[in-house]
N, C-alpha and C positions, 0 to 999 in steps of 0.2 A: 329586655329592651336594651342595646347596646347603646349606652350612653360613657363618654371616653371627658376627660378634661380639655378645653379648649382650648386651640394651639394657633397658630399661625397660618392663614388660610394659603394655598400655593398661587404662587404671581397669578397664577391662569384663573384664578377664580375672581367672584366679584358681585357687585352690586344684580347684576342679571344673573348669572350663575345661581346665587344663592334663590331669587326670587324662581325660577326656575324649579330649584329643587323644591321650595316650599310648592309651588304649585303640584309638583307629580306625586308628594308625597300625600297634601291634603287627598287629591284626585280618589287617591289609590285608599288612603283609612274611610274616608267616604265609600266607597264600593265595598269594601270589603267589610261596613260595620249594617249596611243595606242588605248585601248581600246573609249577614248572619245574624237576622231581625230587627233592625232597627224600623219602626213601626213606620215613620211619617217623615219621607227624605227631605220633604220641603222644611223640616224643623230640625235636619241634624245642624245646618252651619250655625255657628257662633263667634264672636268675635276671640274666644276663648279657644276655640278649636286650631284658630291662625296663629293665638300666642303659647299652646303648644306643640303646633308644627315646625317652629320657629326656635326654639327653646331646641328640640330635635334636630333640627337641620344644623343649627351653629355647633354639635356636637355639645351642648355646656356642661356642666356638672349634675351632678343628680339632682343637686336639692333644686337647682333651675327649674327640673323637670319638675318636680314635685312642685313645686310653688304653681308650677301652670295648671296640675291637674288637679289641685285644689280649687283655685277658680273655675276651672271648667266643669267639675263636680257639682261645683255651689250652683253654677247656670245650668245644670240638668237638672238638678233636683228643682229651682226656679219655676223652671220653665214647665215640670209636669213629667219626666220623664222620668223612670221608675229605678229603684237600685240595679234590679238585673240586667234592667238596658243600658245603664250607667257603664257596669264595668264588663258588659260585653262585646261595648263600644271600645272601650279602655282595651280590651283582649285584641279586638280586631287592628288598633294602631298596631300590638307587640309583632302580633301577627303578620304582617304589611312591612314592618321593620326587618324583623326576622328570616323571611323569606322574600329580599333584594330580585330575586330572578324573575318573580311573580309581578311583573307590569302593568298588569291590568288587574291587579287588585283582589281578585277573585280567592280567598284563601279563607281556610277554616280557622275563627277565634274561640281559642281555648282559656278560657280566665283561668283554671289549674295552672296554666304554664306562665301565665302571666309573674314578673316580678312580686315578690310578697310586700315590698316595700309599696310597690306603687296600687296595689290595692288596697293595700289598709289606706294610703292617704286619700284614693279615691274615693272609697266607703265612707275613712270617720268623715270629710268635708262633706260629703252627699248628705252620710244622716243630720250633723250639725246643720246644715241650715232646713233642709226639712223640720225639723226640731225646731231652730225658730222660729221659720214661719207659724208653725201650730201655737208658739207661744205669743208674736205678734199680731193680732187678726186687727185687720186694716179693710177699711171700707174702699181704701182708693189704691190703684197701683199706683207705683212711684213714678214712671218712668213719663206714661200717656197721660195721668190724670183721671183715667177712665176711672168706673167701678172696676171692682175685685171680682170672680167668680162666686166668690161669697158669697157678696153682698148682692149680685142678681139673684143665688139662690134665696137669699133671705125676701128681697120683694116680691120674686113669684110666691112664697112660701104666703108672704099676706094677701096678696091677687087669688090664688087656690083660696084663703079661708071668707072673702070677701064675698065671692062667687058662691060658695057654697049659700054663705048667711043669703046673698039676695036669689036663690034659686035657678040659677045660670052658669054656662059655662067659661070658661077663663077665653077660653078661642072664640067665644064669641066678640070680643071686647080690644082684645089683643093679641100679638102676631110678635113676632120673632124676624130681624133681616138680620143673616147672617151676613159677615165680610172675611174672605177666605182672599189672601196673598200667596203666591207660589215664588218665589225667594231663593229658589235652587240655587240661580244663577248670579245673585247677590250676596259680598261677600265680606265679613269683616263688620263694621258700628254700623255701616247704612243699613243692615237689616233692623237691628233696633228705630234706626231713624224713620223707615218706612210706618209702623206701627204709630209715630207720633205722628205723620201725616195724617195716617186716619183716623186718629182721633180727634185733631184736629177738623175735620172735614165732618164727622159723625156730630163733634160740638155744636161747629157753623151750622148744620143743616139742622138737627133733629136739637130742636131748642125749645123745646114746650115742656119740657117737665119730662122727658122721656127717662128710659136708665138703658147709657151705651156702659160697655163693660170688655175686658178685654181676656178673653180665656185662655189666651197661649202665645206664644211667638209670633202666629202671623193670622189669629182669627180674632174675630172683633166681633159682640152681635148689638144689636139695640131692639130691647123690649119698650114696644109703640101700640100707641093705639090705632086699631081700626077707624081709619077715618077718611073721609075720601081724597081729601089729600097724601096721603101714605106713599101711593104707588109714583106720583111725581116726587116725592122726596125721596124714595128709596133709587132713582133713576138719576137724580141730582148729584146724588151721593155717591153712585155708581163712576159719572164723569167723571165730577172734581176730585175722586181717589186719582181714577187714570191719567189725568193730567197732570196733578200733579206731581205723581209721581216718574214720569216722564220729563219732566220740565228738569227734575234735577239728575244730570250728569252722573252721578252714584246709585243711580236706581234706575235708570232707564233701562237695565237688560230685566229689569220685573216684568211676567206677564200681566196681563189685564187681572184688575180684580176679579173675582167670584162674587156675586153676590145673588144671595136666594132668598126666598119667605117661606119660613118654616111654621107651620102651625103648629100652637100648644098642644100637645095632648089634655086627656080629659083628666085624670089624675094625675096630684102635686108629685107622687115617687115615680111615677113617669116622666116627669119635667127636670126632676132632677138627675134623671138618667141621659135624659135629651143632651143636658148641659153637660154633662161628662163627657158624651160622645162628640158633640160638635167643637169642645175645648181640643181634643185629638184630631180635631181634621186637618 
């Protein structure tokens, strides 16, 4: 990754210029980290990914650079995203940098050729907070308020042994509304801000005792009860996301929420597999 000491920018450059560049270089490590697996496009941006495209574009010094893909690290491994997508995310920036002629992004990320320095920093921050997280388990996210993914596994965990003692099924009782964001198009802290709306909104609405919870960057579900109110709350809930996330100025290029009703399966190591798969959507 060509990274040089920063110098004195030429008269002709500037405030646009620079913004400029960051935009075609994000454009372009986006395409080309999609292009070379990155699982779930709506969940590559971060506000971390702008501070080091940024770090890159101003040319700074290395440890700049490393300081940014230490946080950026720390917010993949957060967020759910796994070592190897980490730093072949990481390969596909070197990638992108490396081959300037390549405009539309489209190039092969090879972590082999990646810088040795910017991998071990990428790694040891990835495993480091992975590693804490395992050592801090928290019932709430910090951010929304919501529950943890945890802690919904742990209530379904008592909903499955509940069910069983009364000779009934868990779907008969309860139900599952997921809330899926598409955020491609959202860029920098409003994406985290967008998740606080809907938690907010999941609070306001589903206020009986329910458990909202929040599985990943831009998916939310709440486990509810079957009840014949359900389907106007889940529909309430639907609006006043879209509103309000429209209403503000920083979110308004968000599409419409998702929202769907997933049924439990019949077994708890089903349900726990459910929730793994819908934290990736």
């Amino acid at each position: 990754m060509a990274v040089r000491e920063a110098g004195p920018r030429s008269s002709r450059g500037g405030p646009d210029s620079t913004d400029r560049e960051l935009r075609i270089l994000r454009a372009r490590w986006r395409t080309a980290s999609i292009a070379n697996g990155w699982r779930f496009p709506s969940d590559w941006s971060l506000p971390e990914v702008d501070a080091v495209c940024a770090s890159v574009v101003r040319r700074g010094q290395l440890d700049a650079v490393c300081e940014a893909l230490d946080s950026l690290a720390r917010a993949r491994a957060q967020a759910g995203a796994g070592l190897g997508e980490t730093l072949t995310d990481l390969a596909a920036l070197h990638a992108v940098i490396s081959h300037p002629g390549s405009a539309d992004g489209l190039v092969s990320a090879d972590p082999d050729a990646t810088p040795a320095r910017l991998l071990r920093v990428a790694a040891l921050a990835w495993a480091d907070e992975s590693l804490g997280e395992l050592a801090r388990p928290t019932a709430t996210h910090g951010l929304t308020g919501l529950a943890t993914e945890a802690y919904l596994r742990t209530r379904l965990g008592e909903l499955y042994r509940r069910a069983v003692r009364d000779g009934r099924h868990v779907r008969e009782d309860h139900v599952l509304l997921v809330v899926t964001l598409d955020l491609a198009d959202v860029v920098g802290w409003p994406r985290l801000m967008a998740m606080v709306l809907v938690a907010d909104v999941l609070r306001e609405v589903f206020n009986g005792g329910e458990s909202s919870a929040v599985l990943g960057p831009s998916v939310a579900v709440v486990l509810a009860d079957r009840e014949p109110a359900f389907a106007e709350r889940a529909l309430t809930a639907g609006w006043l996301i879209n509103e309000r996330l429209h209403t503000d100025p920083q979110l308004d290029s968000a599409r419409r929420p998702d929202l769907r009703v997933v049924s439990l399966p019949e077994r708890e190591e089903d349900a726990a597999h459910l929730i793994r798969n819908l934290a990736g959507a």
